[in-house]
Backbone as JSON, one array per atom type, in Angstrom:
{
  "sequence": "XXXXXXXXXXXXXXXXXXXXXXXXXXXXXXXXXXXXXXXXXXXXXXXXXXXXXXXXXXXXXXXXXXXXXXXXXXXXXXXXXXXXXXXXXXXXXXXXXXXXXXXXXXXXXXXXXXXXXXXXXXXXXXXXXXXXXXXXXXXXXXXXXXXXXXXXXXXXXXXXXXXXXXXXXXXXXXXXXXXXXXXXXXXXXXXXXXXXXXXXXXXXXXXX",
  "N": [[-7.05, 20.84, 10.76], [-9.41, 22.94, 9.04], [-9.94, 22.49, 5.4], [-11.06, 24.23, 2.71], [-13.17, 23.43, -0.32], [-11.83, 24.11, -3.75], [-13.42, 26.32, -5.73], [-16.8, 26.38, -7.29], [-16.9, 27.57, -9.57], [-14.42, 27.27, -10.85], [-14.77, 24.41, -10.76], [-16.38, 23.73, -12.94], [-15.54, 25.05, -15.08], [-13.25, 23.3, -16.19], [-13.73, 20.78, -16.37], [-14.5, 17.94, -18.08], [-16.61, 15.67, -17.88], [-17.44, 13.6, -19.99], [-14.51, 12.89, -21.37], [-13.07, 11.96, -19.58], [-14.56, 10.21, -18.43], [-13.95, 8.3, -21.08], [-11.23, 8.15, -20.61], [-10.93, 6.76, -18.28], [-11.75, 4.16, -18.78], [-9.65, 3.45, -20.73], [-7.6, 3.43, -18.55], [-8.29, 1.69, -16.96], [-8.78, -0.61, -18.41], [-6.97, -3.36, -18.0], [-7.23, -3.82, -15.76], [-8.04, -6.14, -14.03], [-6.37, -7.91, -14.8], [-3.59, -10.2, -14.45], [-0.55, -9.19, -12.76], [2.33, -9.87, -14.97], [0.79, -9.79, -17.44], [-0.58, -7.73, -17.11], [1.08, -5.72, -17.07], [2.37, -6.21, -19.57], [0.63, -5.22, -21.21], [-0.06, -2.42, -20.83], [1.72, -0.28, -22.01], [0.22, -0.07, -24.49], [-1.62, 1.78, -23.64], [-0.95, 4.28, -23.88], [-1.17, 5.0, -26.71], [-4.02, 5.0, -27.12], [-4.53, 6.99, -25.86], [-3.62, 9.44, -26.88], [-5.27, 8.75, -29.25], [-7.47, 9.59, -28.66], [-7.79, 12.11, -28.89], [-9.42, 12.82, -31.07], [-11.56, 12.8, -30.89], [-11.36, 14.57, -28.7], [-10.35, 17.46, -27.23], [-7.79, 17.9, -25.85], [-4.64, 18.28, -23.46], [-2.71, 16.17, -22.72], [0.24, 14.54, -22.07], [2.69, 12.03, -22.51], [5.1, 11.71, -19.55], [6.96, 9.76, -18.56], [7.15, 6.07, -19.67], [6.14, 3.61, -18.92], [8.12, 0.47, -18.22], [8.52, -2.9, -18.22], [10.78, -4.41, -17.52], [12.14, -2.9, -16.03], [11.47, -1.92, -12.52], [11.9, 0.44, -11.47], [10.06, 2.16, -13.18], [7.32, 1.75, -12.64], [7.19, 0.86, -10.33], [5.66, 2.08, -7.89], [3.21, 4.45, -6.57], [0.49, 7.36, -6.98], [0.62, 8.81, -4.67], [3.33, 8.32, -3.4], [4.89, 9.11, -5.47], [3.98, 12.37, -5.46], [4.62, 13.2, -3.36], [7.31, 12.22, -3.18], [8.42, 10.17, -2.01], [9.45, 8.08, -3.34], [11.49, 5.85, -2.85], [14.51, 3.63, -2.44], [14.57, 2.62, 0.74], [12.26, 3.3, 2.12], [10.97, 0.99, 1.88], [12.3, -0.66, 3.9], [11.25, 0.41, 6.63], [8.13, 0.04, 5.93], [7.46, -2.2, 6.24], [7.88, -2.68, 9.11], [8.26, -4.55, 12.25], [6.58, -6.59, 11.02], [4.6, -5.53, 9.74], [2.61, -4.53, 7.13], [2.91, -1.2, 6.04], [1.71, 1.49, 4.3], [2.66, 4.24, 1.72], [-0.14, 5.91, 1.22], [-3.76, 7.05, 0.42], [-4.39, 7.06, 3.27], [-2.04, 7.77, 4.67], [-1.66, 10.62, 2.79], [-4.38, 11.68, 3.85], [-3.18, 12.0, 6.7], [-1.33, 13.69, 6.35], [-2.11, 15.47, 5.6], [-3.78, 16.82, 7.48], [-2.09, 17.27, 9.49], [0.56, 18.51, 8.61], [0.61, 20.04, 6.28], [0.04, 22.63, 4.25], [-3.12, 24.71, 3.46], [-3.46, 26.05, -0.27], [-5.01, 28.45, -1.81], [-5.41, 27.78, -4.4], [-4.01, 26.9, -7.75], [-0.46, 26.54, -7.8], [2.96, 26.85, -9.03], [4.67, 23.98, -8.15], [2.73, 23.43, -5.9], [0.41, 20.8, -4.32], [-2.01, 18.83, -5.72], [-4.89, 17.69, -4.43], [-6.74, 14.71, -5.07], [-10.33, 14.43, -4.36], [-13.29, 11.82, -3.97], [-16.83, 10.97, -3.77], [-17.74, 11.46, -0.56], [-15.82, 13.2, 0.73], [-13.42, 11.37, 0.0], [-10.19, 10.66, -0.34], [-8.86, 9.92, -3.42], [-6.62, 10.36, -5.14], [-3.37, 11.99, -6.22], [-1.25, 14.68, -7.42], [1.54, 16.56, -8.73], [1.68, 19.9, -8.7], [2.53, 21.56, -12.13], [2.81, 23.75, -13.44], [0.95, 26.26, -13.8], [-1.68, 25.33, -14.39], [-1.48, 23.02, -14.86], [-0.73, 19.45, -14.38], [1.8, 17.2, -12.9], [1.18, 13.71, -12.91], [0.73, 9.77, -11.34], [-0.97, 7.34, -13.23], [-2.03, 4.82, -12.0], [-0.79, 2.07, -9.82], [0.58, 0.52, -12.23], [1.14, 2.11, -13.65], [0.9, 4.7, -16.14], [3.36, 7.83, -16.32], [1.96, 10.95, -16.43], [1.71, 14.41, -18.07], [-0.29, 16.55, -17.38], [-3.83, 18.72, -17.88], [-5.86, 20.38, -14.97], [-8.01, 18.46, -14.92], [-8.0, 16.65, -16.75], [-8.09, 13.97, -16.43], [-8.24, 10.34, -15.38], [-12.05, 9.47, -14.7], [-12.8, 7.97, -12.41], [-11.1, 9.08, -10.62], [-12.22, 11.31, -9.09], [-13.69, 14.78, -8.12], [-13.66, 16.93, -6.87], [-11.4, 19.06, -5.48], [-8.31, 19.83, -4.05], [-5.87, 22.14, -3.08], [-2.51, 22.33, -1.88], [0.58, 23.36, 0.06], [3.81, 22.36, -0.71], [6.34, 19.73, 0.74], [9.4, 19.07, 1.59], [11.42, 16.29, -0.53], [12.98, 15.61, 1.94], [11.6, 15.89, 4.29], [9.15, 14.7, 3.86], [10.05, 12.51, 3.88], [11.39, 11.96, 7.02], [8.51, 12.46, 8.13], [7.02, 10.14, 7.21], [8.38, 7.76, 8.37], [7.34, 8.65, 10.72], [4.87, 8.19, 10.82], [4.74, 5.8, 10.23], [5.54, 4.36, 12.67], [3.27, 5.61, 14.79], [1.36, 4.11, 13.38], [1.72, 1.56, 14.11], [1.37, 1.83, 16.87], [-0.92, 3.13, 16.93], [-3.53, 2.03, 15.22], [-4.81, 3.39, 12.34], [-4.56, 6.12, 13.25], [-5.13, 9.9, 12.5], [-3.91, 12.06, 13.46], [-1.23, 14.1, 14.54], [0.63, 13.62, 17.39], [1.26, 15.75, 19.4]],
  "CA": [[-7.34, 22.12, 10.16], [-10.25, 23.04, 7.93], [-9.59, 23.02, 4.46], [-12.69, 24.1, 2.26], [-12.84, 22.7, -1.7], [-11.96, 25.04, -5.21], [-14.93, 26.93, -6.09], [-17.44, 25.77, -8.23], [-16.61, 27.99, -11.17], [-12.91, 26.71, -11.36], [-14.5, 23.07, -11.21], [-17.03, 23.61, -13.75], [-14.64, 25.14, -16.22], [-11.78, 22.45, -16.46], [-14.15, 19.36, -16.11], [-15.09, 17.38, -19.26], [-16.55, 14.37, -17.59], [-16.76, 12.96, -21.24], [-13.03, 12.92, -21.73], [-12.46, 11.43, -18.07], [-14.92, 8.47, -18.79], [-12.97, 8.09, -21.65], [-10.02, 7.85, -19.84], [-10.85, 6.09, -17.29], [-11.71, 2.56, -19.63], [-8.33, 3.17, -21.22], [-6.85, 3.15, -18.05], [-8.85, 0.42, -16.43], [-9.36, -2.07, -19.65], [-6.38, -4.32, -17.88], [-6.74, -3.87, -14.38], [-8.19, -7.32, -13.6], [-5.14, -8.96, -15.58], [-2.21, -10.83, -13.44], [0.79, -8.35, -13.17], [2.4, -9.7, -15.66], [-0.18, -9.54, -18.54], [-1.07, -6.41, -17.32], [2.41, -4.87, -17.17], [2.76, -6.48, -20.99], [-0.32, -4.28, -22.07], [0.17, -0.99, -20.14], [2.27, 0.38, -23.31], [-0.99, 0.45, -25.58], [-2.26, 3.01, -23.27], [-0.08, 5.56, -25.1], [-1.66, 5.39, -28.6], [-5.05, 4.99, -26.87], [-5.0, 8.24, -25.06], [-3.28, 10.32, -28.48], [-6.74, 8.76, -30.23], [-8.47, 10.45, -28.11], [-7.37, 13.79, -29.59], [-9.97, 12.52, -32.77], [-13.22, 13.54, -30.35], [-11.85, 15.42, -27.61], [-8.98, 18.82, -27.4], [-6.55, 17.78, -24.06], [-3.34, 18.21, -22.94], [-2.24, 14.94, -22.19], [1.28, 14.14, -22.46], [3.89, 11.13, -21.41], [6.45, 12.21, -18.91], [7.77, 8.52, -18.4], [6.56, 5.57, -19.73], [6.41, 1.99, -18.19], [9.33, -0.63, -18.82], [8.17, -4.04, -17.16], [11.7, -5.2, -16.57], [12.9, -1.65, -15.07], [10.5, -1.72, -11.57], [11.54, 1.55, -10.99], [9.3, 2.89, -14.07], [6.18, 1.71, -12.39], [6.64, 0.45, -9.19], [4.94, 3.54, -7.17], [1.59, 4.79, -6.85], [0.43, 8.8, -7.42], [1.14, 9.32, -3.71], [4.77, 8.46, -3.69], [5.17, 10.59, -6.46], [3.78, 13.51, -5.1], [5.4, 13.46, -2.06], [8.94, 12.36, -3.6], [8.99, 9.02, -1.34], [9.72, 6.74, -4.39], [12.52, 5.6, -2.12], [13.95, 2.01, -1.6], [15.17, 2.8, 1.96], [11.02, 3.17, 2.28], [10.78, -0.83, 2.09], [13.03, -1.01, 5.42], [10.24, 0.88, 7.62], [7.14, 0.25, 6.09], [7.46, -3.44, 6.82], [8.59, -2.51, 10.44], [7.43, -5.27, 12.93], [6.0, -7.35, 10.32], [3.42, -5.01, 8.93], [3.16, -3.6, 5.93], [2.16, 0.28, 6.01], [2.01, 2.15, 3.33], [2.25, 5.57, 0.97], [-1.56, 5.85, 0.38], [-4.39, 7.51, 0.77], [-4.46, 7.25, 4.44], [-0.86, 8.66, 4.65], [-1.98, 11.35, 2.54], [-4.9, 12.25, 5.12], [-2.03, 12.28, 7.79], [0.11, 14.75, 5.86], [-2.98, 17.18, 5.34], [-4.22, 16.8, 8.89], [-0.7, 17.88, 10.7], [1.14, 18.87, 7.63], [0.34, 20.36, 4.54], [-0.97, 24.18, 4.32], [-3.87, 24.78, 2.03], [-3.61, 27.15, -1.21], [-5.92, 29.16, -2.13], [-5.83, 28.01, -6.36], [-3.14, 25.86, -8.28], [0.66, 27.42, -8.31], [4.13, 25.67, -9.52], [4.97, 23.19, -7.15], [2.56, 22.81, -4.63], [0.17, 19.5, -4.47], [-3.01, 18.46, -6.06], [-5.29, 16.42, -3.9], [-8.76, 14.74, -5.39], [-11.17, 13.58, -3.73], [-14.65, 11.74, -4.58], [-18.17, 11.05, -2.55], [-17.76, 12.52, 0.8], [-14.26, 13.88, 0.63], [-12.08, 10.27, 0.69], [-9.13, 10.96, -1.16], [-8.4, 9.1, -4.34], [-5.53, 10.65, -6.17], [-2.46, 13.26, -5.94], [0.04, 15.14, -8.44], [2.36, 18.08, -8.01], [1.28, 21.11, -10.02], [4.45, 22.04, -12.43], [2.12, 24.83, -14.07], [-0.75, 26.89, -13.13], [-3.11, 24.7, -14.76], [-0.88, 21.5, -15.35], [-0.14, 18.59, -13.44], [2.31, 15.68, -13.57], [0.92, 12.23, -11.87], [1.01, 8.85, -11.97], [-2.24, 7.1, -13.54], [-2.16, 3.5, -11.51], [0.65, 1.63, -9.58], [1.35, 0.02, -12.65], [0.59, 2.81, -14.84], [2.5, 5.59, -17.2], [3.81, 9.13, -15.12], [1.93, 12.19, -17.47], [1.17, 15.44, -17.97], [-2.04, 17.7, -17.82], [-4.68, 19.76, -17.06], [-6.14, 19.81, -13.83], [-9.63, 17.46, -14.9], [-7.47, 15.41, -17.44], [-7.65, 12.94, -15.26], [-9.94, 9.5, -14.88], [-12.94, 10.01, -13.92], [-12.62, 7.21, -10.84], [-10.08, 9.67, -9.43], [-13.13, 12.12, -8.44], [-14.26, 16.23, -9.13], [-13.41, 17.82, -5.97], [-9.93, 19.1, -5.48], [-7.85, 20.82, -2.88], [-4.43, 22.53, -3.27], [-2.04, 21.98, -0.29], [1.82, 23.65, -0.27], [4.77, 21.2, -1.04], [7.12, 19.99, 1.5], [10.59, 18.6, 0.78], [11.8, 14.85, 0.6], [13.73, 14.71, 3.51], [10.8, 16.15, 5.61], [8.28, 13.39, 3.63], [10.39, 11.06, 4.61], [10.96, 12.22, 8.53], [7.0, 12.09, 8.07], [6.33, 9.12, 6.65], [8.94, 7.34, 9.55], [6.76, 8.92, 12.07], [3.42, 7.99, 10.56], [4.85, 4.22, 10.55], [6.04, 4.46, 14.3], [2.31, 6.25, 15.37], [0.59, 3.34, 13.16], [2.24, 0.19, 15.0], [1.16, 2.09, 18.24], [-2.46, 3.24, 17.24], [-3.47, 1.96, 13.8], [-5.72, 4.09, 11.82], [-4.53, 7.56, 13.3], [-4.61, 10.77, 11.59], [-3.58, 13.28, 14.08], [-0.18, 13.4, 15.12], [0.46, 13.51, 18.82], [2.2, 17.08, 19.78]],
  "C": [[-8.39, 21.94, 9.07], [-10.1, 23.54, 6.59], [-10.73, 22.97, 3.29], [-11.58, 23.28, 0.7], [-12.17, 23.98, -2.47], [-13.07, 25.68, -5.03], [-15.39, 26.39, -7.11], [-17.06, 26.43, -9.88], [-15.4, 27.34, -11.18], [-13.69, 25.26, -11.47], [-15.38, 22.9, -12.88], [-16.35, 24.08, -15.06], [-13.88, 24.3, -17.19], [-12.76, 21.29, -16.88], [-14.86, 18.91, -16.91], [-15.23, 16.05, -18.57], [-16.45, 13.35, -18.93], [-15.76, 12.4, -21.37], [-12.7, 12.29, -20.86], [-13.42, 10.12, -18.14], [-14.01, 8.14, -19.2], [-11.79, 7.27, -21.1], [-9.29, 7.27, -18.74], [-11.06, 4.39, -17.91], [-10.85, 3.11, -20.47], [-7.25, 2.73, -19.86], [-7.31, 1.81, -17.22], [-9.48, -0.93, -17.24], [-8.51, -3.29, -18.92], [-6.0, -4.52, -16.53], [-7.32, -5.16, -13.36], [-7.13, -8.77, -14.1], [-4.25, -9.37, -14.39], [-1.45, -9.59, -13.81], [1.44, -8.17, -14.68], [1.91, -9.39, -17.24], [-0.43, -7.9, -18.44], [0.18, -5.48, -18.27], [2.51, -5.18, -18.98], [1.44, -5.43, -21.99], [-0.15, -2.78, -22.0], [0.86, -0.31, -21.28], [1.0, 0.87, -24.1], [-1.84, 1.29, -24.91], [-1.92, 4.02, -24.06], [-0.39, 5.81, -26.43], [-3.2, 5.5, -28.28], [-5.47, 6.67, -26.69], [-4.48, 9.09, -26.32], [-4.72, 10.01, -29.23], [-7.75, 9.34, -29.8], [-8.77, 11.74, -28.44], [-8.43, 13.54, -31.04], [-11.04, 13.36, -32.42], [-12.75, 14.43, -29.17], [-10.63, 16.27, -27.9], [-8.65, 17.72, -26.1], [-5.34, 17.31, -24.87], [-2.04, 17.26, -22.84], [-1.1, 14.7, -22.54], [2.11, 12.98, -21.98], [4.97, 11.97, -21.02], [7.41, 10.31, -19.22], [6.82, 7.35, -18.68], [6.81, 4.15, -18.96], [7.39, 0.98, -18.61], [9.37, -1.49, -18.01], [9.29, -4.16, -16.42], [12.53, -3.85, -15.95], [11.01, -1.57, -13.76], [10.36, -0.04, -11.48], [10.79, 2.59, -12.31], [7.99, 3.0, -13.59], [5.97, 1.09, -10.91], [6.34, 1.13, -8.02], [3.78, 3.9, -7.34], [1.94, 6.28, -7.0], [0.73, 9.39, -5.89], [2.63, 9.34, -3.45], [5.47, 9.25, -4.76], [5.17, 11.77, -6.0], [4.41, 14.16, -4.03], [7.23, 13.25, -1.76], [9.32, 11.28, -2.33], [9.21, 7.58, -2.65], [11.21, 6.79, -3.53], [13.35, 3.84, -2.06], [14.5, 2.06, 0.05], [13.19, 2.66, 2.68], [10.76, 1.29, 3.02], [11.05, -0.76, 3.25], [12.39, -0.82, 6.73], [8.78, 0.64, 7.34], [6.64, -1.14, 6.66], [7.57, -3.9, 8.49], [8.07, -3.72, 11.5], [6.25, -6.63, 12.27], [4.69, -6.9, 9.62], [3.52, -4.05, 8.71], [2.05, -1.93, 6.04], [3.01, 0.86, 4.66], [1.91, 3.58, 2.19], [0.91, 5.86, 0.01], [-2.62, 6.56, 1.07], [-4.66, 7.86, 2.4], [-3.26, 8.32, 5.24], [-1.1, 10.25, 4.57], [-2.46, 12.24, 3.21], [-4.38, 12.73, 6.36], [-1.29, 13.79, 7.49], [-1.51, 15.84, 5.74], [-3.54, 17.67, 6.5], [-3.4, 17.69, 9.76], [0.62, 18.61, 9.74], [1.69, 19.69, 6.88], [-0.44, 21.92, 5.04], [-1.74, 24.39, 2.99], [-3.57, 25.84, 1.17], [-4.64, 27.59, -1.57], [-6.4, 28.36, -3.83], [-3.89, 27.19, -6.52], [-1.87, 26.86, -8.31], [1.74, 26.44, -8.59], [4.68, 25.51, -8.04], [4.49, 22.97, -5.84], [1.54, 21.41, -5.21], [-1.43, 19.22, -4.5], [-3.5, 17.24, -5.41], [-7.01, 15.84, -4.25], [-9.43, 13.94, -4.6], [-12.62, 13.14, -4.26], [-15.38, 11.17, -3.2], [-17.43, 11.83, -1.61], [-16.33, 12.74, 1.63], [-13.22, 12.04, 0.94], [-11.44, 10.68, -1.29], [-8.48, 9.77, -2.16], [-7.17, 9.34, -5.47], [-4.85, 12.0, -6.1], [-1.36, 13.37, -7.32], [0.6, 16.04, -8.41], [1.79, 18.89, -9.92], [2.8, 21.76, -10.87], [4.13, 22.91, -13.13], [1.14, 25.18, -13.31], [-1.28, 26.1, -13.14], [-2.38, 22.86, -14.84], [0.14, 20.96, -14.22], [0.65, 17.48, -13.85], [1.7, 14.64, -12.63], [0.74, 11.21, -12.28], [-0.39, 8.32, -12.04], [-2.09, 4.96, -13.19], [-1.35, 2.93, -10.44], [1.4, 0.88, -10.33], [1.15, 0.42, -14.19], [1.61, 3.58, -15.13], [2.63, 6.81, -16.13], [2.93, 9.82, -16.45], [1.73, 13.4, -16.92], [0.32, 16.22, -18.4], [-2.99, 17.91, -17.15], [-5.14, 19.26, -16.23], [-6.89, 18.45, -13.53], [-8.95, 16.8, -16.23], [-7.34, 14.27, -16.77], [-8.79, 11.9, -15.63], [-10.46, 9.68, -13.81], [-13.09, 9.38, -12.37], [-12.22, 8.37, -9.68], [-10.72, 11.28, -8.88], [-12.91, 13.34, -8.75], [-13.64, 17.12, -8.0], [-11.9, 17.76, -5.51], [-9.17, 20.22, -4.29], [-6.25, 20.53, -2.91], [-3.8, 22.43, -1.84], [-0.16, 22.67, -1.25], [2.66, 21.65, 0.13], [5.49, 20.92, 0.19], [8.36, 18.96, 1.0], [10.58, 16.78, 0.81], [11.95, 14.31, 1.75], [12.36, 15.0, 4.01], [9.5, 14.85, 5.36], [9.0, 12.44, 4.15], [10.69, 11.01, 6.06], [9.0, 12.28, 9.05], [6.64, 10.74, 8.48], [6.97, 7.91, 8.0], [8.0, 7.29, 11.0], [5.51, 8.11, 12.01], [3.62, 6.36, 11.17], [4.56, 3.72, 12.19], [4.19, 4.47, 14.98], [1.54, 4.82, 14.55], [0.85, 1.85, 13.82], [2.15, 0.56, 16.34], [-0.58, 2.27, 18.16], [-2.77, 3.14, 15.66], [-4.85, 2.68, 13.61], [-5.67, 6.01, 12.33], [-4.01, 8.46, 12.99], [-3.42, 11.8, 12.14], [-2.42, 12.95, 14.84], [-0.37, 14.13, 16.68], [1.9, 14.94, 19.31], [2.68, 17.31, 20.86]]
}
């Protein structure tokens, strides 16, 4: 299905690339570190992004912050979030056959392909999808306001919340709303996707 972008006035409104540099070397100062080093820095994001409030207005809030020795604080990317597969029953299938598939961008493409119905404009609880260059999809968050999103900023980053273009800038300008669909059905999804990728790897379109 064809799903166009936002309109240019909604992107040009929200979008302080400024603020999203910014925010993108706070979130990527420690992303060439080992795990653990990283994981031991990831906290000083949180006073980084509040200093930011010196030169720029935003939103930005912590929902949940990172706690090395709790996995389940950070061990998920912004797609498992959005889609409410932070699961560990996940592990058991994505490994299936000895290879690892997984809740990411490609997934994503799956679920909007055979899926997902587009929205017109941001409402509570359906699903923010960005994309950069020539539409590949780099980042998702569920809308829990008109204008405000919660998502996670790494796989071994903090959960927050805020405006649509609070975001780093990596995670691209062009955006497209899609309705929500429940756990269980992400996860009767995500089962299938596995199944259809250990038969034809790399395909979007499910087989009807």
């Amino acid at each position: 299905m064809e799903n166009s972008l936002v309109s240019p006035e909604f992107t040009s409104s929200y979008n302080n690339q400024e603020l999203r540099k910014a925010i993108s070397q706070i979130t990527n100062r420690y992303g060439q570190l080992p795990e653990k080093k990283r994981l031991g820095k990831v906290h000083l994001q949180i006073s980084e992004i509040e200093r930011l409030l010196e030169n720029y207005q935003h939103s930005i809030s912590l929902v949940r912050q990172v706690m090395p020795e709790n996995v389940e604080t950070w061990k998920y990317c912004c797609f498992e979030h959005a889609f409410d597969l932070i699961n560990p029953y996940r592990e058991d299938i994505r490994n299936w056959n000895g290879k690892c598939i997984s809740v990411d961008s490609a997934f994503t493409g799956y679920l909007i392909q055979n899926h997902l119905l587009k929205q017109d404009g941001p409402k509570s609880g359906c699903i923010v999808v960005y994309y950069s260059g020539t539409d590949k999809i780099k980042h998702a968050g569920k809308v829990i306001e008109e204008d405000f999103v919660e998502s996670k900023w790494g796989w071994q980053g903090h959960l927050w919340k805020h405006r649509i273009y609070e975001i780093p800038e990596s995670y691209g300008s062009k955006i497209r709303f899609f309705s929500n669909i429940t756990a269980g059905e992400s996860s009767g999804v995500f089962t299938t996707y596995v199944s259809l990728q250990q038969k034809r790897p790399g395909i979007l379109v499910a087989q009807h």
